[in-house]
Every structure is written in C-alpha cells, then in structure tokens.
N, C-alpha and C positions, 0 to 999 in steps of 0.2 A: 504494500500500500504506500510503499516511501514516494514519494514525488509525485502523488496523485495530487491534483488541487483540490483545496475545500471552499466553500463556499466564504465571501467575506461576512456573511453574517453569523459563522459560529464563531467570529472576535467578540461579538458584542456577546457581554457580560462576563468576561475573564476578566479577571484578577491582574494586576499591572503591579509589579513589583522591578527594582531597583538591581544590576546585578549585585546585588550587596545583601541581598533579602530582606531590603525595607518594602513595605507594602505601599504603593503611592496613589490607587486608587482601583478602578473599574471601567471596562469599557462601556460605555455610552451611545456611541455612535463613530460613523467611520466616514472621514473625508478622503473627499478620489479625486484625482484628475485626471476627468473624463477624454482629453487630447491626450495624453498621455498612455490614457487607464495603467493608470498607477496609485495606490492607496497614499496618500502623502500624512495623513494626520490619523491619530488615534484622539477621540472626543472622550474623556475620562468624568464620571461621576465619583460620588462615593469617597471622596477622597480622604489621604492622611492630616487630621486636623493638625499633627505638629509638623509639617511641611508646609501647609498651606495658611495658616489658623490667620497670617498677618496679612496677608496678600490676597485671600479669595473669600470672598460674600460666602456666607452659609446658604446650603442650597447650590450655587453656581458652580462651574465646572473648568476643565482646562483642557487646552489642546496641546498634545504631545506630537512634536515634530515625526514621523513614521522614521527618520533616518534615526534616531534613538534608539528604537527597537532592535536588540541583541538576537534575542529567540521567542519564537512563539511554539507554545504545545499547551500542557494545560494550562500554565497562566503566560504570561508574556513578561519579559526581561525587557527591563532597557537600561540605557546608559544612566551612572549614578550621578548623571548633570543635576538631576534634582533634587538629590540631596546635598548639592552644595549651596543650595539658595538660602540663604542666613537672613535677618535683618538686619539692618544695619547697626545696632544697638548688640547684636550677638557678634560680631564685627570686632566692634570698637571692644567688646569684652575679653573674646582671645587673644586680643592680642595685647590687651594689658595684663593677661596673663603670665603670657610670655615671657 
C-alpha cells in the first residue's frame, strides 16, 4: 500500500505535533493551490494554549506553512519553528538569565 495516494481529506482532524513531541494543535482545514495542485497550508484548530495563549484569540486558529511538514501518518510532524515563538517578555527573561 506504500505510495498509494490518500485522499487530502483524511489530514483533516490529525493531530499536529512538533518534531520535538510538542503537540501544537489539529487539522482544521487544508489550503491548495489549485494552479499548482499543491496543498500549501495546513488550517490548525484546537491548539496548544502555551504556544499560542499570547498571540491567538481563543477560538481562532492558525495556518501552518505545508513546507513545515516533516511526516505525515497518524499524526503529522512539523518543523519545531513553532516552538521557538516566545514573547517578547520571555525574550528579555533568558537572556537575563544568562
């Protein structure tokens, strides 16, 4: 069955996790570029309040670039781009850590 295609609709509702195994949210929905037909974006719900909690409206969602995406099977992998996203206040703290 390896290289059969699946349909872009069993993405929606996996599990989106970090290669790192942080969990960063759920698929939602799927952006294509139809000249292309190429999936370019993953539409994420559900997300991780401690990655998102200062940046995104409760309720609202985010779009994950599709070039992020490491592996998909049963949940999908992406690059840990996002869990570098700090605020700025967590910033200024490491590095008076330091």
């Amino acid at each position: 069955m390896e290289g059969t295609p699946e349909e872009l609709t069993t993405l929606v509702g996996r599990e989106v996790y970090s290669n790192n195994g942080v969990f960063v949210g759920e698929v939602d929905d799927i952006r294509l570029d139809l000249n292309r037909q190429a999936v370019t974006g993953l539409a994420l719900s559900r997300l991780n309040d401690e990655l998102f909690q200062s940046r995104i409206e409760p309720g609202k969602g985010v779009l994950i670039p599709y070039r992020w995406v490491r592996a998909v099977g049963d949940v999908i992998l992406i690059n840990d781009v996002v869990e570098r996203l700090k605020r700025p206040d967590e910033e200024e703290e490491s590095t008076l850590v330091a």
